[in-house]
SEVO-142531 format. One record per residue: x, y, z of N, C-alpha, C in turn; residue number from 1. Coordinates in pm, 1 decimal. Atoms other than C-alpha are relative to their C-alpha. Example, Ala and Ser with C-alpha at 12.3 -4.5 7.8 and 13.67 -1.06 7.14 Angstrom:
% SEVO-142531
ATOM      n.xx      n.yy      n.zz     ca.xx     ca.yy     ca.zz      c.xx      c.yy      c.zz  num
ATOM      89.0    -119.0       0.0    1230.0    -450.0     780.0      90.0     120.0       0.0    1
ATOM     -82.0    -119.0      -6.0    1367.0    -106.0     714.0     -77.0     109.0      73.0    2
This chain:
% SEVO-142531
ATOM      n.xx      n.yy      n.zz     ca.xx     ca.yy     ca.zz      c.xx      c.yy      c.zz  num
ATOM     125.1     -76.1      10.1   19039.5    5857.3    1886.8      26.0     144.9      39.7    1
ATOM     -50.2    -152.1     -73.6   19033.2    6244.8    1922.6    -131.8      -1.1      63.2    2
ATOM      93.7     -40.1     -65.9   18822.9    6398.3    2141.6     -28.0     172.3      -6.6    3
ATOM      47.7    -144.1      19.7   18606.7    6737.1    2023.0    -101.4      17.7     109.1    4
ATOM     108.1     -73.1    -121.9   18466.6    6908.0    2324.2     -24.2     164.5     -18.9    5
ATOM      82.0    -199.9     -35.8   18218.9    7219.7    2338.8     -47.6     -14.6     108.6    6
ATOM      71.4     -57.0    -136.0   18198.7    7415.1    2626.7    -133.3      77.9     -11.8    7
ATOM     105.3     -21.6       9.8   17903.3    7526.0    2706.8     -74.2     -32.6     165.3    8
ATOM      81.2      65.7     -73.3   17606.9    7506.9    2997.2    -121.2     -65.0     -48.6    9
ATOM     126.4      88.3      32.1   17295.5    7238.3    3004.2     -95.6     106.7      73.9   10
ATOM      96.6      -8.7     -38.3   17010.2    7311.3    3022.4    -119.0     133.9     -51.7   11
ATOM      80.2    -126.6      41.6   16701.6    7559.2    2831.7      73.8     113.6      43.6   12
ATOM       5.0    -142.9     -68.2   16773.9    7866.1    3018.0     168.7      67.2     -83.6   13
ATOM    -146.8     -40.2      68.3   17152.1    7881.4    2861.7      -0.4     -47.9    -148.6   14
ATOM     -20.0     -27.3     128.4   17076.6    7794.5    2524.4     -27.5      99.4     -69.8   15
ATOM      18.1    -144.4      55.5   17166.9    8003.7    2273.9      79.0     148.1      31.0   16
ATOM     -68.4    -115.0     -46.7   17377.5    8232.4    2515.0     129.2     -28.4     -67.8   17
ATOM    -162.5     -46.6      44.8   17736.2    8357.4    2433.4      62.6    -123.8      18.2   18
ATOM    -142.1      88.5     -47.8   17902.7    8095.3    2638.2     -23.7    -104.8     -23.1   19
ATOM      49.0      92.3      58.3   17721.1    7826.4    2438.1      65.7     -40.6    -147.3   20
ATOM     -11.7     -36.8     143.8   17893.9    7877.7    2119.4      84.9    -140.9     -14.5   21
ATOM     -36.8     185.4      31.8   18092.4    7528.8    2169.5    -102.3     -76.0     -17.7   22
ATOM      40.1      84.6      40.4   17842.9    7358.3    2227.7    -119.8       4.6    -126.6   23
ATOM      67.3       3.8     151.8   17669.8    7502.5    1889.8     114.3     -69.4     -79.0   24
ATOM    -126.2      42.4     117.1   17989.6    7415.2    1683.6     -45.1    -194.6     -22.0   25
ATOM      21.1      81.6      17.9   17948.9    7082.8    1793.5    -122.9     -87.0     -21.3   26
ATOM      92.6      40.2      26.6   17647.7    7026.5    1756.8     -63.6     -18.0    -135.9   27
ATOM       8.2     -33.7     163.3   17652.1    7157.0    1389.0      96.9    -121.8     -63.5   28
ATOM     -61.5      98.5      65.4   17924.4    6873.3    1360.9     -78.5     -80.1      24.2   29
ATOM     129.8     143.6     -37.2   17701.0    6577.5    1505.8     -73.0      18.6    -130.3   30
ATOM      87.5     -17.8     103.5   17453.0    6705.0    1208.5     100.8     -28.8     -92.9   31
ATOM     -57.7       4.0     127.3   17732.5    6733.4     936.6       2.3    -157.3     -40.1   32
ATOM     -43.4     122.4      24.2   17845.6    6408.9     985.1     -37.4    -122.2      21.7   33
ATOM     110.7     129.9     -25.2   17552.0    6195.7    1120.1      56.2     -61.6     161.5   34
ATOM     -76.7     100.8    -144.4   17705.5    6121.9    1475.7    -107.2      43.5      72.7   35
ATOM      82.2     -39.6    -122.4   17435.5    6152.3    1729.2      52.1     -25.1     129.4   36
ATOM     -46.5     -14.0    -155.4   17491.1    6280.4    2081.4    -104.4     -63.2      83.3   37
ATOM     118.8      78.9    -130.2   17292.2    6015.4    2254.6      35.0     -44.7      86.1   38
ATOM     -30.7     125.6    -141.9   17527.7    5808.4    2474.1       0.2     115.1     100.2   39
ATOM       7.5     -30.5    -159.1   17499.5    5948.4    2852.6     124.7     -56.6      43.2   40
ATOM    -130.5      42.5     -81.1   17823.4    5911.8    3068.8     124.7     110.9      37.3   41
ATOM    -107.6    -120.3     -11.6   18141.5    6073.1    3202.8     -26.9     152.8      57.8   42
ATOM      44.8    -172.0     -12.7   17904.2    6393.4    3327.8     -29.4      82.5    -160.4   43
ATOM     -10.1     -66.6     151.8   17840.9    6463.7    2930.0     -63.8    -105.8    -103.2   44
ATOM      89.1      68.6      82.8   17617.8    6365.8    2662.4     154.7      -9.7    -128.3   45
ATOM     -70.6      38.5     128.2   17863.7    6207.8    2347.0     -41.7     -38.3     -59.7   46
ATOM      24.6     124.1     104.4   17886.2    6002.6    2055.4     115.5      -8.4    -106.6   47
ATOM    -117.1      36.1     105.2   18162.7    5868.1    1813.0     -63.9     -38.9     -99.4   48
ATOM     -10.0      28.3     145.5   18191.3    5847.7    1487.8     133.5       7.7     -60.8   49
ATOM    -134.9     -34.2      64.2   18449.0    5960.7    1196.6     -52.4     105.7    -121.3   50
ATOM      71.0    -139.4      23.4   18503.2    6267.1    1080.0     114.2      32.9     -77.5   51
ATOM    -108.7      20.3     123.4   18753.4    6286.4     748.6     101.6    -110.7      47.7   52
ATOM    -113.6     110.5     -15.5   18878.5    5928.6     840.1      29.8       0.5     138.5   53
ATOM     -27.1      36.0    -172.9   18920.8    5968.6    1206.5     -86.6     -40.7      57.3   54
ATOM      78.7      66.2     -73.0   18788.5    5807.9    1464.1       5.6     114.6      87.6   55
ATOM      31.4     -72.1    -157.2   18629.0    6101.5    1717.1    -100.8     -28.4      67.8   56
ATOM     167.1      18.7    -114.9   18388.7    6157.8    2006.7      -3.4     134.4       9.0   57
ATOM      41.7    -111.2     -38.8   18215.8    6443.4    2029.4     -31.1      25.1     141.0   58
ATOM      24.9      20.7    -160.6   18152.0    6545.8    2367.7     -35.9     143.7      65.2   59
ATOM      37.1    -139.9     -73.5   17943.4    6822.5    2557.4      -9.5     -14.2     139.2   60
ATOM      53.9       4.5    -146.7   17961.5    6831.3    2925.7     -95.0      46.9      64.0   61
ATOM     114.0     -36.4    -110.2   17682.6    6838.8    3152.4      52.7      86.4     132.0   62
ATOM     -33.9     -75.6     -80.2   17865.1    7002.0    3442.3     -68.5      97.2      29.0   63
ATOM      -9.8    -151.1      -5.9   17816.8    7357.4    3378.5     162.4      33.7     -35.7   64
ATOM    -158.5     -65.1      45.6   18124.6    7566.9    3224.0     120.3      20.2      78.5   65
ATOM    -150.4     -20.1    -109.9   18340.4    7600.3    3554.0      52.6    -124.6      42.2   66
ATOM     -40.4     167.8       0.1   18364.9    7216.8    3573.8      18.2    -105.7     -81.3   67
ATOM      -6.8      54.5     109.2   18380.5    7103.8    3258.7     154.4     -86.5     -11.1   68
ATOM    -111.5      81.3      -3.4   18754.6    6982.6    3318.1     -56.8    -150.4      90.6   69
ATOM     -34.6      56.2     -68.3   18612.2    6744.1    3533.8     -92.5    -148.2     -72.4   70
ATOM      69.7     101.6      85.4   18356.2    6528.9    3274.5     128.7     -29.5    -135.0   71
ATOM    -135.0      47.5     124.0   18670.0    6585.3    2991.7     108.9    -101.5      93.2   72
ATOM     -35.1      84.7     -45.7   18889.3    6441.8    3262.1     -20.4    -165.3     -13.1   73
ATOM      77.6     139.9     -45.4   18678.6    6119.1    3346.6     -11.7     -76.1    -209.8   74
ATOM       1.9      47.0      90.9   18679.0    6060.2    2986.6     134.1     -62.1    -104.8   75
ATOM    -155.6      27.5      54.9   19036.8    6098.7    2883.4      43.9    -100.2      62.3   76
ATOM     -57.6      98.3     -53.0   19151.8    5899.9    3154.9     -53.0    -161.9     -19.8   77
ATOM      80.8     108.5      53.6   18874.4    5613.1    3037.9      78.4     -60.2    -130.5   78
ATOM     -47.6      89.7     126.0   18964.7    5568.7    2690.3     144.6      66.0     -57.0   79
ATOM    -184.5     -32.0       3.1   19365.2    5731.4    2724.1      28.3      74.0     -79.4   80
ATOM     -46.7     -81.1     114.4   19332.0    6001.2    2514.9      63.6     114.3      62.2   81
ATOM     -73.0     -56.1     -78.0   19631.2    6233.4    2535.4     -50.5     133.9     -21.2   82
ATOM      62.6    -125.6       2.6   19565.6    6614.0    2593.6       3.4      51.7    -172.3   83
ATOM     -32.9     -18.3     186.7   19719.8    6670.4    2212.2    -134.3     -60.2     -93.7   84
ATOM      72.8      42.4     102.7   19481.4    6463.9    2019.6    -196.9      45.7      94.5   85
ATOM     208.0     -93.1     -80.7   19143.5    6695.0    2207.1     -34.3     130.4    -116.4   86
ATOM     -42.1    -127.2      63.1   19049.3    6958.3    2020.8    -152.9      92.5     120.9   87
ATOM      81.1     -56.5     -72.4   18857.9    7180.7    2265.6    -106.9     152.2     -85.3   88
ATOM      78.6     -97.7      50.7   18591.5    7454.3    2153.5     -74.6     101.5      68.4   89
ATOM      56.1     -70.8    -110.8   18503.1    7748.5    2336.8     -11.8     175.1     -37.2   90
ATOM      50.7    -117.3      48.4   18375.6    8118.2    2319.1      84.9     112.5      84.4   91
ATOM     -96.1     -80.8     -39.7   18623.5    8398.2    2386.6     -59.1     143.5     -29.3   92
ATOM      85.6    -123.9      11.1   18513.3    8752.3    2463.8     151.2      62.7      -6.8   93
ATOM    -150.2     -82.2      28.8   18889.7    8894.1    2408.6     -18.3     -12.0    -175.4   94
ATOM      -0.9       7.4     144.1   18827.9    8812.0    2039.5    -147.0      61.6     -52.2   95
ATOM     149.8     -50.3      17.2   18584.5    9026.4    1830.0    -117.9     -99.3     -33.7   96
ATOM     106.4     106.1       8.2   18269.3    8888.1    1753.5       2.2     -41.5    -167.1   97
ATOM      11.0      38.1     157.4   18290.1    8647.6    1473.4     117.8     -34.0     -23.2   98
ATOM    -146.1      49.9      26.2   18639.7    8601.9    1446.9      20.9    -191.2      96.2   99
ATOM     -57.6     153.4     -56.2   18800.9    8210.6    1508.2     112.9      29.6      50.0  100
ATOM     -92.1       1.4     -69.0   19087.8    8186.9    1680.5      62.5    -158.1      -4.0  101
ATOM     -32.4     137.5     -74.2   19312.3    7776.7    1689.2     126.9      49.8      21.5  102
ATOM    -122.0      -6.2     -47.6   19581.9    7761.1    1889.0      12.6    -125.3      88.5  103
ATOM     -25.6     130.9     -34.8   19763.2    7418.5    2037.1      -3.0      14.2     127.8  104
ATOM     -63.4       6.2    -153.3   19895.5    7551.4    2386.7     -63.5     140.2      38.5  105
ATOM      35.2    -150.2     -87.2   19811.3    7825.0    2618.9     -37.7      22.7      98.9  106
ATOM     100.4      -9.0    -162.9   19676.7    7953.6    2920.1    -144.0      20.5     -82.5  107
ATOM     153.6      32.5      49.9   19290.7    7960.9    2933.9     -18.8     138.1     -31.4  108
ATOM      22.4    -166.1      44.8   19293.6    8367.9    2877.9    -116.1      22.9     101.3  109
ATOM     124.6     -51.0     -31.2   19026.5    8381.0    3156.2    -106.6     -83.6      24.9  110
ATOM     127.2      73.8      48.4   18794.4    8130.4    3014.4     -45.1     -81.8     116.6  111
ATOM     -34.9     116.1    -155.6   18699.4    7906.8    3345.1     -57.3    -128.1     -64.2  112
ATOM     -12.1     124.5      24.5   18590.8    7606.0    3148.4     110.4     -86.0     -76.5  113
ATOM    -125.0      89.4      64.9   18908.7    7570.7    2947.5      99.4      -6.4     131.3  114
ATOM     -78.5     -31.1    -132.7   19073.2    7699.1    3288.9      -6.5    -194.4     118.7  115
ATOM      27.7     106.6     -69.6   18915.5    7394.1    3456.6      56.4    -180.3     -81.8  116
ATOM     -43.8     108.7      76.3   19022.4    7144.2    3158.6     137.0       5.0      42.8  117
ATOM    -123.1      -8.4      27.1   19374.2    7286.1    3157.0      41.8     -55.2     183.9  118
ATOM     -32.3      11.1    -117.5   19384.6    7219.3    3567.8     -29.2    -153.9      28.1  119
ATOM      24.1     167.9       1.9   19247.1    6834.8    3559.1      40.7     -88.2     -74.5  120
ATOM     -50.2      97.7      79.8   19450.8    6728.2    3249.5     163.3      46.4      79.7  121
ATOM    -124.6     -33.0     -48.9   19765.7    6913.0    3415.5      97.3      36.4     -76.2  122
ATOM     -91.6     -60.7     118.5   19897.1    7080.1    3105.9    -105.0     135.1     -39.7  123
ATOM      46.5    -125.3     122.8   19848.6    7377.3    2879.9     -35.7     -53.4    -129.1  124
ATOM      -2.5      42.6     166.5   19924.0    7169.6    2586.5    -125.1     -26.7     -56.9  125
ATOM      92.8      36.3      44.5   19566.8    7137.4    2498.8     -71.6     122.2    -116.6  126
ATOM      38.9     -85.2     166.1   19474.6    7256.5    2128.5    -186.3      35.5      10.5  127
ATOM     146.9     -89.8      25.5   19159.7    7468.5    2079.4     -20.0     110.9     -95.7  128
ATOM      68.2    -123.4      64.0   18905.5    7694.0    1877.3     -61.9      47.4      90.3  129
ATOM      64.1    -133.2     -36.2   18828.8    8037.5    1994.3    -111.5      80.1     -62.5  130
ATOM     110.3     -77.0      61.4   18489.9    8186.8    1873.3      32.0     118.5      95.1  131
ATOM      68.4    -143.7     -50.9   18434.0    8560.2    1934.1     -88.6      20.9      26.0  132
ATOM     155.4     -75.4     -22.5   18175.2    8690.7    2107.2      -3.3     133.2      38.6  133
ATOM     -16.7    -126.0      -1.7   18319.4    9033.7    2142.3     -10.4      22.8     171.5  134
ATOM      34.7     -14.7    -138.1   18324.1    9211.0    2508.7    -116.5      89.9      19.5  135
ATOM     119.0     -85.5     -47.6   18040.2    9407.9    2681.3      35.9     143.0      24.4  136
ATOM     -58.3    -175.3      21.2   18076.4    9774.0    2665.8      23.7      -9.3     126.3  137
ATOM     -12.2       4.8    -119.2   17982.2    9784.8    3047.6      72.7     -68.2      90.2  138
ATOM    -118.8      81.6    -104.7   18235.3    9555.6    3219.0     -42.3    -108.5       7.8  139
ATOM      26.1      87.5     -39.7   18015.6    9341.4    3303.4      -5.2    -161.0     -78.6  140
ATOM     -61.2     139.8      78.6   18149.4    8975.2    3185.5     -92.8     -98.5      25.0  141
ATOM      49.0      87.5     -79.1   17919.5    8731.7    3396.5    -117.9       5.6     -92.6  142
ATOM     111.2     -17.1      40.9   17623.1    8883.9    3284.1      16.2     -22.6    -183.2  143
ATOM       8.3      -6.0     153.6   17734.6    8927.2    2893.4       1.8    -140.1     -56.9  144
ATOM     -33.8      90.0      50.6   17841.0    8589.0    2853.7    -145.2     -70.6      -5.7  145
ATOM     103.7      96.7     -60.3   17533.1    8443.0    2988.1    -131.5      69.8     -87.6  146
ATOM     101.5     -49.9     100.9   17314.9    8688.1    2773.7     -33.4     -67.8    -174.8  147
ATOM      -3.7       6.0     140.8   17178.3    8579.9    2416.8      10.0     107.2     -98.3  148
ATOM     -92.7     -68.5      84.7   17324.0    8710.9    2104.4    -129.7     119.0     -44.9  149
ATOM      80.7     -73.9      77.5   17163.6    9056.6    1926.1     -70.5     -61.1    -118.0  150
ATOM      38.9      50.0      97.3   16935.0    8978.0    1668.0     132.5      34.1    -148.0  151
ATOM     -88.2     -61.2      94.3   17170.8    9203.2    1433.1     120.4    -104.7     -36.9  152
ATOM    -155.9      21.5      -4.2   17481.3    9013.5    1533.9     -36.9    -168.4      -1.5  153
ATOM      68.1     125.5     -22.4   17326.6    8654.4    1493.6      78.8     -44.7    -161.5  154
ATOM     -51.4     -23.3      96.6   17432.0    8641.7    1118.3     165.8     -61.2     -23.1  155
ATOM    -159.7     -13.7       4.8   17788.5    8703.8    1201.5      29.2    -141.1      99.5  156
ATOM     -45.6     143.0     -83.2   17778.2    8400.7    1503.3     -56.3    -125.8     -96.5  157
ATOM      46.1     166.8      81.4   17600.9    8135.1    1273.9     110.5      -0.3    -101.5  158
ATOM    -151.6     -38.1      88.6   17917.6    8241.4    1033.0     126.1     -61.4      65.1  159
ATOM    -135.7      69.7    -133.1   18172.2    8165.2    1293.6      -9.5    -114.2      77.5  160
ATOM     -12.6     187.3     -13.9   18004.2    7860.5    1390.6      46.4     -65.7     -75.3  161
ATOM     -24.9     128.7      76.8   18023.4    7678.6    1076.5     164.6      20.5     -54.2  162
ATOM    -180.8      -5.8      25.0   18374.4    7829.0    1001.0      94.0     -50.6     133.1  163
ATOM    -101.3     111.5    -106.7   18520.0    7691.7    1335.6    -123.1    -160.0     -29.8  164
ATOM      14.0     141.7      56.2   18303.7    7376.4    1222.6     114.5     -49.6     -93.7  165
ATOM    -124.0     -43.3     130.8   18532.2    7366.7     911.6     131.7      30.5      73.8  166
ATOM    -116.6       4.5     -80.2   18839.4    7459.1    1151.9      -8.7    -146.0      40.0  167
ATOM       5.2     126.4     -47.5   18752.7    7141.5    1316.4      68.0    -103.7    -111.4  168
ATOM      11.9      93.8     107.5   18720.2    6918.5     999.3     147.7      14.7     -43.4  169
ATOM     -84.8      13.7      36.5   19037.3    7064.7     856.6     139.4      -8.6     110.2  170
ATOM    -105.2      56.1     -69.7   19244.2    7022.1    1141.9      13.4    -130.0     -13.3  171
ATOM     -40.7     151.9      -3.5   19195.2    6630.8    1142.7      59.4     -59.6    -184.9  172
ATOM     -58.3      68.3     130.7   19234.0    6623.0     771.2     198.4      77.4       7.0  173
ATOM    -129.6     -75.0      20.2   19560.9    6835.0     753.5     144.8       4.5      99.4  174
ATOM     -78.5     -26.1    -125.1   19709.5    6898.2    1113.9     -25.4     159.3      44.3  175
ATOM      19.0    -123.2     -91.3   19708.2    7187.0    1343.9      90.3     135.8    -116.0  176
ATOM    -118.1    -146.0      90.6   20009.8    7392.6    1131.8     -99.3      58.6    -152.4  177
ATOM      47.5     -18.7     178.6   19821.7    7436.1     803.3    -145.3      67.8      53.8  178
ATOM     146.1     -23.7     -11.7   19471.2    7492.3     962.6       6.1     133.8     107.8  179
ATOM     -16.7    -128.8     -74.5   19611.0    7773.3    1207.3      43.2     136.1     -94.0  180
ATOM     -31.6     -60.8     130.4   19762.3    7930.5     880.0    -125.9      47.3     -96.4  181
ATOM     111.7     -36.2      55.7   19427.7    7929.6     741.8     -93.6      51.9      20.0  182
ATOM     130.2     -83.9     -68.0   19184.5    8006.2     986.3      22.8     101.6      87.6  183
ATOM     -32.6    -166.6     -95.6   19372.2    8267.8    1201.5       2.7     144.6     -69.0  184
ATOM      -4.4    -124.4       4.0   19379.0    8535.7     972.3    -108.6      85.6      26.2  185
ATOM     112.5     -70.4     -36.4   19110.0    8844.2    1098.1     -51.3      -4.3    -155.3  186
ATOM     108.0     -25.8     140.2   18781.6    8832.9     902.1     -42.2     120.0       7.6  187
ATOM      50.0     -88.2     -24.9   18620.1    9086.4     793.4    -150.4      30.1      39.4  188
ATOM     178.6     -25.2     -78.7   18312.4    9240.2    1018.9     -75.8      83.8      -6.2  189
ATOM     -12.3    -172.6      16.4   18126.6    9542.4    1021.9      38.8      97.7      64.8  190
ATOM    -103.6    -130.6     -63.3   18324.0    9686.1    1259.8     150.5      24.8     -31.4  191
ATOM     -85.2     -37.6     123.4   18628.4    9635.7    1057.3       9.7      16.4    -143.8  192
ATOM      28.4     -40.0     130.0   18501.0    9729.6     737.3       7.2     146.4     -11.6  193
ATOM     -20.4    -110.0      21.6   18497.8   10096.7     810.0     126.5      61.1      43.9  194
């Protein structure tokens, strides 16, 4: 079984913000493919299905984003899934807004809920999509992440959802090599159009 996790926080007050953008992706998969996120457990609402022939679980943690390693944990170690077959989903302010990003291994760049995955599975090796949400002019990171998106720039994130949706999908049909080949090259935005 793989396991697709969006980061993200619960609860009204954070939907919709920046650092939600996993758990839009996945949520746009649950819809594609008819899997409802109803079961309760692990610290995280799931649900399995199959998703071009695989058997996954979707999976959003309840935590909050700085603990999120610790509901993916409790789950991996449950049904033995290895860090490789995860595909994690999460919102990166080093990448412009709108751009995808997959990559297999890495440090977390920052991120503290992949930071917290990568520290409770005890590897790097854990494969993920990077959404852009661009950085904040003012410095301030805490606050930007946690802010909801411009109306303007709304467009460009419902774009980059369903294309890291679609990252998703074609990773399980293809493999990681072919779907990093495809979806890493920069799109174009309107701040690289001029």
């Amino acid at each position: 079984m793989r396991l697709i996790v969006g980061l993200g926080n619960p609860g009204r007050e954070y939907a919709g913000t920046r650092h939600n953008v996993g758990f839009e992706v996945v949520t746009l998969l649950s819809k594609r493919h008819g899997i409802p996120l109803s079961e309760r457990g692990f610290r995280a609402l799931y649900g399995r299905g199959t998703i071009e022939g695989e058997p996954v679980c979707l999976f959003l943690p309840m935590t909050y984003m700085n603990l999120s390693g610790e509901a993916v944990g409790a789950i991996s170690r449950f049904y033995r899934i290895p860090p490789e077959d995860m595909i994690v989903i999460l919102d990166d302010v080093n990448l412009p807004l709108g751009q995808i990003r997959l990559r297999a291994q890495g440090s977390s760049g920052g991120q503290k809920g992949l930071e917290s995955i990568l520290q409770h599975l005890g590897t790097e090796a854990v494969p993920r999509v990077r959404v852009g949400i661009g950085r904040p002019s003012d410095g301030d990171v805490v606050s930007y992440v946690l802010s909801r998106f411009k109306r303007e720039e709304e467009p460009l994130v419902q774009e980059a959802t369903m294309r890291a949706a679609d990252a998703v999908e074609y990773v399980l049909k293809e493999g990681w090599n072919k779907a990093m080949s495809r979806f890493n090259r920069p799109q174009v935005t309107p701040e690289t159009r001029s």
